[in-house]
DRENTORBA-884962 format. One record per residue: z, y, x of N, C-alpha, C in turn; residue number from 1; residue in one letter. Coordinates in nm, 4 decimals. Layout:
NODE        n.Z        n.Y        n.X       ca.Z       ca.Y       ca.X        c.Z        c.Y        c.X   num   residuo
NODE          Z          Y          X          Z          Y          X          Z          Y          X   NUM         A
...
This chain:
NODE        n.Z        n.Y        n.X       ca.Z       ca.Y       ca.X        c.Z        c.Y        c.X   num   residuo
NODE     1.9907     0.4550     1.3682     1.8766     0.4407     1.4561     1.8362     0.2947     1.4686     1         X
NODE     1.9235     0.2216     1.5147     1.9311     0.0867     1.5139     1.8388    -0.0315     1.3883     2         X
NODE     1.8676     0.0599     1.2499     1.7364     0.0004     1.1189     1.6791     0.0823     1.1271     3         X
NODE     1.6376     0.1560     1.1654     1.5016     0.2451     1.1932     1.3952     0.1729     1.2697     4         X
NODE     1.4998     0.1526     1.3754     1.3821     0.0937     1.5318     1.3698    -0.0858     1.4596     5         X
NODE     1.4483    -0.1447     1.3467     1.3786    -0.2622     1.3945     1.3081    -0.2331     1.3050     6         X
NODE     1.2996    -0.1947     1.2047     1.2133    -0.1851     1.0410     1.0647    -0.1256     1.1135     7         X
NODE     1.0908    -0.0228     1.1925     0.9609     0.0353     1.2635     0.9185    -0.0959     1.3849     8         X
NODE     0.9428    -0.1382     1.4370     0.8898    -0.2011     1.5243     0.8668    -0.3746     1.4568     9         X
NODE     0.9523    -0.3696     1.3647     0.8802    -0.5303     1.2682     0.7462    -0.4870     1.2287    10         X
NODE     0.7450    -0.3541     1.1310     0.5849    -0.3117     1.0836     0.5014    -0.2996     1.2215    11         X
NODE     0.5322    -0.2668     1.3027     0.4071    -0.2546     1.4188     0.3619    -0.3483     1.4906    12         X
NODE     0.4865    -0.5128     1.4860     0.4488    -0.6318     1.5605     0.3665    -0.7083     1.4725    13         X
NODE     0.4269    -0.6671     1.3668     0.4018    -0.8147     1.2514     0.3139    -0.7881     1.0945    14         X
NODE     0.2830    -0.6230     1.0566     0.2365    -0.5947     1.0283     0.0991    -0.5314     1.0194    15         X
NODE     0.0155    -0.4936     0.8826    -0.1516    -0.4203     0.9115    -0.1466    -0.3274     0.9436    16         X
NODE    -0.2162    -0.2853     1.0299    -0.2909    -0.1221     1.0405    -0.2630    -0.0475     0.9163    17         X
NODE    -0.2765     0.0542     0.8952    -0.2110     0.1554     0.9536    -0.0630     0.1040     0.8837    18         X
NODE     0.0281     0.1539     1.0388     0.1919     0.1085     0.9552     0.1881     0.2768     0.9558    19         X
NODE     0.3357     0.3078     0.8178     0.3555     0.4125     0.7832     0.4727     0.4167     0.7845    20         X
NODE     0.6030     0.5306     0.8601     0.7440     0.5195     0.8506     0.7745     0.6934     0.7746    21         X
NODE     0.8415     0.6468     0.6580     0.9178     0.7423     0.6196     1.0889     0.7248     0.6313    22         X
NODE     1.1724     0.8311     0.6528     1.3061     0.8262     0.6251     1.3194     0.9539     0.5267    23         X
NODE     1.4122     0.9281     0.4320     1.4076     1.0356     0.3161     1.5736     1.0352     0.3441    24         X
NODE     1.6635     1.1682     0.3366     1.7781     1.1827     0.3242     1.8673     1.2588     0.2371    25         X
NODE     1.9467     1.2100     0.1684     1.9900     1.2764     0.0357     2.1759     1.2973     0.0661    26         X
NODE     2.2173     1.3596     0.0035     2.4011     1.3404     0.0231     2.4457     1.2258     0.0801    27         X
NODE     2.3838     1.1171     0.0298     2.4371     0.9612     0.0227     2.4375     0.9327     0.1578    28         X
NODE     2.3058     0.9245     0.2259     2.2233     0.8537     0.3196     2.1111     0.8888     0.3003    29         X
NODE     2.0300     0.7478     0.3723     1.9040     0.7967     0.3992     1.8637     0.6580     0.3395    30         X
NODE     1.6817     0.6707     0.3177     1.6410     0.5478     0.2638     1.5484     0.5456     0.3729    31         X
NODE     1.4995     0.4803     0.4507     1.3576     0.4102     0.5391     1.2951     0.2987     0.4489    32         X
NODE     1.1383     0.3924     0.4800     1.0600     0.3251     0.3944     0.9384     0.2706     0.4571    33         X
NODE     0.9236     0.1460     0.5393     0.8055     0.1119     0.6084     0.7144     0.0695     0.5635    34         X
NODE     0.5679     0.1066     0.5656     0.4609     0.0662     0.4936     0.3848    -0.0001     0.5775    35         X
NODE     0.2865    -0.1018     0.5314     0.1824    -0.1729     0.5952     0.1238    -0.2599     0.5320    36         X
NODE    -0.0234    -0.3165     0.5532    -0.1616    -0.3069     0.4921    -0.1377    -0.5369     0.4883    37         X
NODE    -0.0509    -0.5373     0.5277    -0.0320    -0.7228     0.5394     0.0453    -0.7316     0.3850    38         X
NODE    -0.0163    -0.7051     0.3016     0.0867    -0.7342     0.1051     0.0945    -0.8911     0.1740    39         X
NODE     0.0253    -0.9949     0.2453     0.0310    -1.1688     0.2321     0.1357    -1.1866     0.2970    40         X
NODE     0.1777    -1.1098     0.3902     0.2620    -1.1531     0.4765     0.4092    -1.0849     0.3981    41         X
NODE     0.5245    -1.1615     0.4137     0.6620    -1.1069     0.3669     0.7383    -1.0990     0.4843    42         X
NODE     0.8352    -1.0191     0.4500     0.9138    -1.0225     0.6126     1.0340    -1.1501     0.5828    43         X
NODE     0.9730    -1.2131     0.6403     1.0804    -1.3411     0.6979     1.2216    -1.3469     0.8059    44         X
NODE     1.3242    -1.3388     0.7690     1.4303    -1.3318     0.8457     1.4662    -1.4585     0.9066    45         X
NODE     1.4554    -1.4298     1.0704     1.4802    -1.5425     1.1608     1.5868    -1.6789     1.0822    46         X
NODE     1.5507    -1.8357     1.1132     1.6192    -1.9350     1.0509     1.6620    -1.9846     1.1662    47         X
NODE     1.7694    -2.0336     1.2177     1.8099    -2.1422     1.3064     1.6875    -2.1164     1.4641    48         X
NODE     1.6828    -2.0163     1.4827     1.6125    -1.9700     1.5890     1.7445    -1.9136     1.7150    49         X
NODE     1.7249    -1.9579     1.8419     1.8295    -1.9137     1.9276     1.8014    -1.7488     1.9604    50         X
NODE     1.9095    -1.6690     1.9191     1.9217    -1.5131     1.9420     1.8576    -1.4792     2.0841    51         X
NODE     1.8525    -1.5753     2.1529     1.8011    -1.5064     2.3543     1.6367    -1.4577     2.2965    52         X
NODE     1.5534    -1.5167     2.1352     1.4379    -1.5366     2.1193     1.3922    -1.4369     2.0395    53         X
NODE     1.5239    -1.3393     1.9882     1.5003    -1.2278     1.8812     1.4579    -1.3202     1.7556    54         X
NODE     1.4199    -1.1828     1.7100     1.3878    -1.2318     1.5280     1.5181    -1.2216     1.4531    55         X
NODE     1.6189    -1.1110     1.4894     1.7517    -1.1160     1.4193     1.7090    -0.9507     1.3722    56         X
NODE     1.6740    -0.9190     1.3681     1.6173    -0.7885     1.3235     1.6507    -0.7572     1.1983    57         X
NODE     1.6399    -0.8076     1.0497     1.6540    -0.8073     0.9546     1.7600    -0.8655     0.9412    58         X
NODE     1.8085    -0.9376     1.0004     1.9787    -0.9770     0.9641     2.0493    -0.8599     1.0052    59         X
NODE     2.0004    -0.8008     1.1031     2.0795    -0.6635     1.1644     2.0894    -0.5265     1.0628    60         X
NODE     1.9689    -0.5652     0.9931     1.9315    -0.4475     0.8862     1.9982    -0.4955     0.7792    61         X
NODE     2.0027    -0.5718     0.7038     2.1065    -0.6730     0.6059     2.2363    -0.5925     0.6257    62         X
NODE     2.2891    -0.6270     0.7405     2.4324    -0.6093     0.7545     2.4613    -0.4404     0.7816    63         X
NODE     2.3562    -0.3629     0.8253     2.3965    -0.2317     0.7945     2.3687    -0.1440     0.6488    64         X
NODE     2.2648    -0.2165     0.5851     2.2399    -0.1333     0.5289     2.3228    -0.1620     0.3284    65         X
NODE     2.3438    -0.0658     0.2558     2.4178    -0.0742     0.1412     2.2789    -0.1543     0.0228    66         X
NODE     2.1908    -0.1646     0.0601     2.0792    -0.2262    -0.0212     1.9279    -0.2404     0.1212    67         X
NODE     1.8541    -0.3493     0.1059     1.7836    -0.3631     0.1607     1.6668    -0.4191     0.0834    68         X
NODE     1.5169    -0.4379     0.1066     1.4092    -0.5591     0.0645     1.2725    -0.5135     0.0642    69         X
NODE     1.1628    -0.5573    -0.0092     1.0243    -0.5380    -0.0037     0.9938    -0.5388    -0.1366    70         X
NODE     0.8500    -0.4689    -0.1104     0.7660    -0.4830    -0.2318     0.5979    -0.4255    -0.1950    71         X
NODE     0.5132    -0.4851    -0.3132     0.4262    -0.4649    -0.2520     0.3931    -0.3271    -0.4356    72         X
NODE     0.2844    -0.2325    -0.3583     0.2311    -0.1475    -0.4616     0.1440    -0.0935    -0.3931    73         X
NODE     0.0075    -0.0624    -0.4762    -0.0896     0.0087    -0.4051    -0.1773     0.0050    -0.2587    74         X
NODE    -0.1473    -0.1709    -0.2724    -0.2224    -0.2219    -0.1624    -0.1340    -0.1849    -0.0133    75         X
NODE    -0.0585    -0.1839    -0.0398     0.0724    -0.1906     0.0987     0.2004    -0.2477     0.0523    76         X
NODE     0.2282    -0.2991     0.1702     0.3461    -0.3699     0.1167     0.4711    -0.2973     0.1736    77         X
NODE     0.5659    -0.2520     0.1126     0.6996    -0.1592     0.1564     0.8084    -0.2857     0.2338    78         X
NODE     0.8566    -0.1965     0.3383     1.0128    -0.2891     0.3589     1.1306    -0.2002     0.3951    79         X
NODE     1.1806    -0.1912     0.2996     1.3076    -0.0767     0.2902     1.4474    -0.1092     0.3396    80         X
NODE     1.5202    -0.0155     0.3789     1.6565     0.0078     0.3826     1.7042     0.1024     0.3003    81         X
NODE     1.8567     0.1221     0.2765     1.8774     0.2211     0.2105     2.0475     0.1819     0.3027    82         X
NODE     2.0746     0.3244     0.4069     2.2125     0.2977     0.4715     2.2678     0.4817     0.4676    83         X
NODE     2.4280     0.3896     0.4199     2.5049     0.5153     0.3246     2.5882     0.6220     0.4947    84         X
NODE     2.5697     0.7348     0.4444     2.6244     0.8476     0.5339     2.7921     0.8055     0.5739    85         X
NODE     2.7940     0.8394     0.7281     2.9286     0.7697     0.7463     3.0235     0.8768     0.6498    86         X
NODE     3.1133     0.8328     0.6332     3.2288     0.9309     0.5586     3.3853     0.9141     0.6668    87         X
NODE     3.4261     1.0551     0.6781     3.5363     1.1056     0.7553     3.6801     1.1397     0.6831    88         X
C-alpha cells in the first residue's frame, strides 16, 4: 500500500492531467504503473532535503520494491514499481 500511495500521490502532486493508476498482479507480485501527461518532468528523488519536509517518497519505493523507474511512450510518461509477493 505504502508504493501505491506514494507513486499515486507523486502523479497527482507533481504530475499532468489526467494521472492514470494501474496495479497488475501475477504469482510474483504486483507491478504499479502510474501514468501522466508531464513526459518534461522526471521524477526526482529528494537530495539532502530534511525528512520533517517529505520528498522521501521514491526512496521509500526504491527500498521496497524488487525493480523500480520511468519511461516515457505515447505521450505519457510511466513511473513504475514492480514489489515481489511476501513468501511464508
Amino acid at each position: 500500500m505504502l508504493a501505491f500511495e506514494e507513486l499515486t500521490s507523486n502523479g497527482l502532486r507533481h504530475g499532468g492531467r489526467p494521472v492514470h493508476v494501474s496495479v497488475t498482479a501475477d504469482a510474483h507480485g504486483w507491478l504499479i504503473d502510474v501514468t501522466d501527461s508531464s513526459v518534461d518532468r522526471p521524477p526526482t528523488p529528494a537530495v539532502d532535503r530534511d525528512p520533517a519536509h517529505g520528498g522521501l517518497g521514491l526512496h521509500l519505493v526504491a527500498r521496497l520494491s524488487t525493480g523500480h523507474g520511468w519511461f516515457v511512450q505515447g505521450g505519457r510518461k510511466h513511473v513504475w514499481a514492480c514489489l515481489a509477493r511476501a513468501t511464508r
